[in-house]
C-alpha positions in Angstrom: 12.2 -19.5 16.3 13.7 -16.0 16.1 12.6 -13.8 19.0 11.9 -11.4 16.8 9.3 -13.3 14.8 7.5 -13.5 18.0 7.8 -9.4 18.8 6.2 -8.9 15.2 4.1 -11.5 15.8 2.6 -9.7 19.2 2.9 -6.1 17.7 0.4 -7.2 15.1 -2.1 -9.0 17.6 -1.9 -6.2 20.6 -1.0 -2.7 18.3 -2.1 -3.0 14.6 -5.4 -5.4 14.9 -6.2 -5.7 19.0 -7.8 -9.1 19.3 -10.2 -9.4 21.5 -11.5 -12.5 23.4 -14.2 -14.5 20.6 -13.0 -12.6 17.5 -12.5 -14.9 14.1 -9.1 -14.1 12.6 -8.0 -15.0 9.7 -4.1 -15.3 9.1 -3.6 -15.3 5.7 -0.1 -16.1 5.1 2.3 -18.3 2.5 4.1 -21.4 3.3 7.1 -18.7 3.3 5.9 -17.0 6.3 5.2 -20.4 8.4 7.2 -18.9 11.4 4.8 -15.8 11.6 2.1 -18.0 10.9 2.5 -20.2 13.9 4.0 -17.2 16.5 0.5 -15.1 15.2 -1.8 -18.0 15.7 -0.1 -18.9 19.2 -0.3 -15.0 20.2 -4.5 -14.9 18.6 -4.8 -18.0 20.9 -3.4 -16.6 24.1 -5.8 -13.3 23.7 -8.8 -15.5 23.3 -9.2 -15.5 19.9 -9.9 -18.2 17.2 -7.2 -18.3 14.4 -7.9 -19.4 10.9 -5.4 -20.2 8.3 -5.3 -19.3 4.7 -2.5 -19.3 2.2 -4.5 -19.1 -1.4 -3.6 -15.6 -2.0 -1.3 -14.1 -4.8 1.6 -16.8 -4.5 1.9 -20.3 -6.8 -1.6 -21.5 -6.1 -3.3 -18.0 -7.4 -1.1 -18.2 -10.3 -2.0 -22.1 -11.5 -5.7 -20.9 -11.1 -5.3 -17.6 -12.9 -3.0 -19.5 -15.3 -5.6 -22.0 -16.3 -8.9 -19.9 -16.4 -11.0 -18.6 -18.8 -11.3 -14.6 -17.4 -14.7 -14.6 -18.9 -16.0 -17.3 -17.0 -14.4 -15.3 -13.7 -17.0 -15.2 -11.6 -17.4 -13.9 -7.2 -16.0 -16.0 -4.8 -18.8 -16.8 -2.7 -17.1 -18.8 -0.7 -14.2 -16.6 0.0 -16.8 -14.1 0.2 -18.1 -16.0 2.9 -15.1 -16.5 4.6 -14.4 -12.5 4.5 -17.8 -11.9 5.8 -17.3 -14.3 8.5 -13.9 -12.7 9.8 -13.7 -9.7 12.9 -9.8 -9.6 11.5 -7.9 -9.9 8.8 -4.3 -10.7 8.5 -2.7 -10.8 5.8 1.0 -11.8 5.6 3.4 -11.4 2.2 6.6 -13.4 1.9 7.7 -14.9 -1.5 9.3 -18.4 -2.6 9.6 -16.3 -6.1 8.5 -12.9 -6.2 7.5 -12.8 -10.3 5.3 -16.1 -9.8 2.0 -13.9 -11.2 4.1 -13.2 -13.8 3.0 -16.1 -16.1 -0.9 -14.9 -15.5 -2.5 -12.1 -18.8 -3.2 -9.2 -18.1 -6.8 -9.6 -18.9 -7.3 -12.7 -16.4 -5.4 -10.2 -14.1 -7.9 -7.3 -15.2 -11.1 -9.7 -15.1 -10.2 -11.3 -12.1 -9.8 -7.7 -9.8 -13.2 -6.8 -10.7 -14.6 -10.1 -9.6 -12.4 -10.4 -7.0 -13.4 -6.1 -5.6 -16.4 -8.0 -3.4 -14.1 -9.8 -1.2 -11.3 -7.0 -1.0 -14.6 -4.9 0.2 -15.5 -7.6 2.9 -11.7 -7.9 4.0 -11.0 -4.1 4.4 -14.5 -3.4 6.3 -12.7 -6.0 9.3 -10.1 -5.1 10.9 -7.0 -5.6 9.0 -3.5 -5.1 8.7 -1.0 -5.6 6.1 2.9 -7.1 6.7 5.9 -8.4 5.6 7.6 -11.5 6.5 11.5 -11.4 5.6 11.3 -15.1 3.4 14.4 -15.4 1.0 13.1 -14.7 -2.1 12.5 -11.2 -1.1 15.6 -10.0 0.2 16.6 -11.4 -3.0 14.5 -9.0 -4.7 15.7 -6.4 -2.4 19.2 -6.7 -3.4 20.4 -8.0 0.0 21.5 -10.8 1.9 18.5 -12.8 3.8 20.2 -12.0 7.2 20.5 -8.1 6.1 17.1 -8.1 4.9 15.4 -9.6 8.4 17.0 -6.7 9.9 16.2 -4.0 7.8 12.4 -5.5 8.0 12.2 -5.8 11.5 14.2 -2.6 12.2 11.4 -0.9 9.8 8.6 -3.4 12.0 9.5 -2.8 15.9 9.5 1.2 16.3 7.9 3.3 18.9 5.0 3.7 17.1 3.2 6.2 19.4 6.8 8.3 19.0 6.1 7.6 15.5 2.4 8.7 15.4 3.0 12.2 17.3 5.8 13.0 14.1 3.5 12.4 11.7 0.8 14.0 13.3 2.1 17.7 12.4 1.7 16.7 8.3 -1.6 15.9 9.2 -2.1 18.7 10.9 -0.9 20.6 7.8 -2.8 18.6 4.8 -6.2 19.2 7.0 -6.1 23.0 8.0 -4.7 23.1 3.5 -7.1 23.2 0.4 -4.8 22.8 -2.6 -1.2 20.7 -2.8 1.2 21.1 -5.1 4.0 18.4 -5.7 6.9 19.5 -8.1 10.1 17.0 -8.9 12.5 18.3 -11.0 11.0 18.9 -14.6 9.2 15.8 -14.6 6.7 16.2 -11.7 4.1 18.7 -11.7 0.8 18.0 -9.9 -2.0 19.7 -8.1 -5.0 19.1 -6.3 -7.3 19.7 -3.8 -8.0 18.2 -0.4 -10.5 20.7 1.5 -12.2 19.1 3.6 -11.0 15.5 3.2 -9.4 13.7 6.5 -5.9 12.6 6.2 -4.9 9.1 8.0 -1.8 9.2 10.9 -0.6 5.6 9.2 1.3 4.5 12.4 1.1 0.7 12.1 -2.7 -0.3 12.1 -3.3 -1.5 8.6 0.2 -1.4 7.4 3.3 -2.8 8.6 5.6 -1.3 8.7 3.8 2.1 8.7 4.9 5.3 8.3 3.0 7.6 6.0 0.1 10.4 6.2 -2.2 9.4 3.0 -5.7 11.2 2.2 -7.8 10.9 -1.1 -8.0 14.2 -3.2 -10.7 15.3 -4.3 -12.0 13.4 -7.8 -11.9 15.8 -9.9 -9.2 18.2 -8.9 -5.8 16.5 -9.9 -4.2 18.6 -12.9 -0.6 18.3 -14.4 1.7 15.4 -15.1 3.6 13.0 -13.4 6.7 11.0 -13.9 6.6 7.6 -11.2 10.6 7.6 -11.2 10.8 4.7 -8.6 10.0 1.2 -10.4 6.2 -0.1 -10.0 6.2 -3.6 -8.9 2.5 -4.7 -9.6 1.7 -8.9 -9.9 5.3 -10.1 -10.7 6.2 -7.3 -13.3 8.3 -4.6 -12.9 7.0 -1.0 -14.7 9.9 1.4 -15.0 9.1 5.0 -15.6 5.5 5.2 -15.3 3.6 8.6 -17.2 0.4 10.1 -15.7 -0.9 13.4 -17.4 -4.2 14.5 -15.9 -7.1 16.6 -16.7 -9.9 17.4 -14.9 -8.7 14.5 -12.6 -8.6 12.3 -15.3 -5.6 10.1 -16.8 -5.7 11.2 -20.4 -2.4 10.2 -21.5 0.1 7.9 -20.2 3.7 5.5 -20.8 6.0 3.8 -19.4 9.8 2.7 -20.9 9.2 -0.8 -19.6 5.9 -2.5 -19.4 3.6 -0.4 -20.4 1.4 -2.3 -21.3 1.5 -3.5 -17.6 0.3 0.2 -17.0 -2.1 -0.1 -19.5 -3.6 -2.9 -18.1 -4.3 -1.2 -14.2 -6.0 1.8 -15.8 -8.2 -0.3 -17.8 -9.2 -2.1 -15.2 -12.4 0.2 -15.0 -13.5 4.0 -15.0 -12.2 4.4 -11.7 -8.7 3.3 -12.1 -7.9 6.3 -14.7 -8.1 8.5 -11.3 -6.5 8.8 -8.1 -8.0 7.7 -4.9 -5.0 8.3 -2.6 -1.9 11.1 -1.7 0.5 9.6 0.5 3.6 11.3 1.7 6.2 8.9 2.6 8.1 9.6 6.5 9.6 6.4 7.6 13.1 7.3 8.4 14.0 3.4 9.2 12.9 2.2 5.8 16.5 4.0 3.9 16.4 2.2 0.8 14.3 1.1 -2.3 13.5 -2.6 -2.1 10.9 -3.2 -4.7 8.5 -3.9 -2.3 5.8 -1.1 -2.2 4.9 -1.8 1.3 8.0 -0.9 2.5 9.2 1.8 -0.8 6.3 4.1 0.2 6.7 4.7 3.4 10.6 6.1 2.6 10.6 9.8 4.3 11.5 11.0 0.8 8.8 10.1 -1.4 5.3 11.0 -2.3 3.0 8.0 -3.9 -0.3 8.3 -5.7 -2.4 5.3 -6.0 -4.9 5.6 -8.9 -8.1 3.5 -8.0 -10.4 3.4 -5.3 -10.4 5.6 -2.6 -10.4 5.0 1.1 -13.4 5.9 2.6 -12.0 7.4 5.9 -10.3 9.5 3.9 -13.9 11.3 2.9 -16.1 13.8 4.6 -19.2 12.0 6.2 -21.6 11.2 3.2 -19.5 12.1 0.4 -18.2 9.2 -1.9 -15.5 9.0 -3.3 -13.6 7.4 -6.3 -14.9 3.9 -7.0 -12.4 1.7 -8.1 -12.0 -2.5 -8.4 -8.2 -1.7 -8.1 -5.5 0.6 -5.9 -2.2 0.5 -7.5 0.4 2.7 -5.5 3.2 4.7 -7.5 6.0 6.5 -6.0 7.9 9.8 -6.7 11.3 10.4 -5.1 11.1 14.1 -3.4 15.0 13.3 -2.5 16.5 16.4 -4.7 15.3 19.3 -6.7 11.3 18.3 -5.6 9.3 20.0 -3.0 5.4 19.9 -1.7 3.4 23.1 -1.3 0.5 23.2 0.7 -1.4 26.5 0.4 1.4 28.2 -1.3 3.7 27.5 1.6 6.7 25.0 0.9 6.3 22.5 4.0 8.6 20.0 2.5 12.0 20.6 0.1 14.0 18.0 -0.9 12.5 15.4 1.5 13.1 17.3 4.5 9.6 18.3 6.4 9.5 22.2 7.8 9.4 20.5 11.2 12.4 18.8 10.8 16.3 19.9 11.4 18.0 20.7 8.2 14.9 22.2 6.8 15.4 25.3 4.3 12.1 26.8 3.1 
């Protein structure tokens, strides 16, 4: 086995997740990731812990199901419900024999099937859980590079300093918590605001994503005005949207498009009442992650890029008691702030063309 399969392996059980003696984990994983798989459930098992392993998640075996059903008779997975409920961590591993297997599935099974499916995701995200990336073939594929390119540029991305990492991002969050209104502007496609006052922005530094490397906090509901053009590709359930249109008003989707499925697009805001708004901000300031991959786990992160994900919001992002947008869905979309784009906090430029105020090269 690659060494490094193990160091991901033990950065996910002692940094992002923290097993603990008696805790039930569950490794969710494909038969693509079986190396992970077996290097997480000997590292669970060393801390005391009791691995269990899954691999029905969105691979070939989600997509026969999904394939076959009729969405109306779609129904809540009691026993994955169960399972969810039962769990003290959650990991969930993605790595792809084919990365457009969901493909095949309609949009309405897709549609029906995330608001049956919002119970579990609930359960799953109220454990402690992280998110990864195993390096499998198909997706370096994807990614336009060789497999042995591709393990480096994940595990490169995976095994950084992450407390080094955590103290650079803390001064965004510093920034986005003492702000009220942002304002995100790329060339003359991109022109968003909204407020934040008094929400909490999240230092991601490799607890429930990895790799990490973004600050991300929910706006509040209502407040997002302007228009938006997603210039990165959206990679959502094996289809690829290209150019993605969101003009708000009164934090409301009220018009958007796409040049390549569209109806794709279409599809995630009808998904429910929630999913025409946005329930996250993320700012992007992974400097190891250099390159689009079509892989949003990785794309959002890049240290020039902004995302919004319409859908539900996080609730540490929220102030004690308030609630925020309610959503069966969270569908991440990414701007590139590389040239002729900048973010304004407060009427005060703190980022222009990717480069943060606290960083060399900066020019307000």
């Amino acid at each position: 086995m690659d060494p490094r399969v193990r160091e991901h392996a033990e950065i996910i059980v002692d940094h992002s997740t923290e097993v603990e003696p008696g805790d039930n984990v569950v490794v969710s994983a494909p038969p693509a990731a079986e190396d992970l798989t077996l290097a997480l459930c000997e590292a669970v098992g060393e801390r005391g812990g009791f691995p269990f392993h899954v691999s029905f998640r969105m691979d070939k075996t989600r997509a026969a199901f999904l394939g076959s059903v009729d969405p109306d008779a779609l129904d809540v997975p009691d026993h994955e419900l169960a399972l969810a409920e039962a769990a003290d961590v959650w990991i969930h591993a993605r790595a792809h024999e084919n990365v457009s297997e969901m493909s095949r599935v309609p949009g309405e099974t897709m549609t029906a099937f995330r608001r049956v499916h919002s119970s579990v995701r609930e359960e799953i995200l109220d454990t402690t859980w992280v998110l990864t990336q195993y390096p499998a073939p198909a997706d370096a594929q994807n990614a336009e590079m060789s497999t042995e390119e591709y393990e480096e540029f994940v595990w490169s991305a995976i095994g950084k300093d992450w407390a080094a990492q955590r103290e650079h991002q803390q001064q965004m969050v510093e920034i986005l918590d003492a702000g009220d209104e942002v304002h995100v502007v790329s060339g003359d496609t991109t022109d968003l605001t909204m407020s934040v006052e008094d929400h909490v922005t999240i230092n991601d530094h490799g607890k429930n994503n990895l790799p990490a490397g973004e600050v991300f906090t929910a706006p509040v509901v209502d407040s997002v005005e302007g228009e938006v053009l997603f210039d990165m590709p959206l990679v959502h359930e094996g289809h690829v949207v290209e150019d993605a249109y969101l003009r708000f008003e009164g934090g409301e989707v009220v018009e958007h498009g796409a040049t390549k499925n569209e109806d794709v697009l279409s599809d995630i805001l009808n998904t429910d009442e929630g999913a025409r708004r946005v329930g996250e901000l993320g700012i992007g300031m992974n400097r190891d992650i250099d390159r689009f991959t079509y892989n949003t786990l990785f794309d959002e992160k890049m240290g020039d890029t902004v995302h919004l994900a319409v859908g539900k919001a996080y609730d540490d992002c929220l102030p004690e008691g308030e609630s925020g947008n309610d959503s069966a869905t969270h569908v991440d979309m990414i701007v590139d702030m590389s040239e002729d784009s900048f973010i304004e906090v407060d009427g005060e430029i703190v980022q222009r063309n990717g480069t943060f105020k606290f960083e060399e090269g900066f020019e307000g």
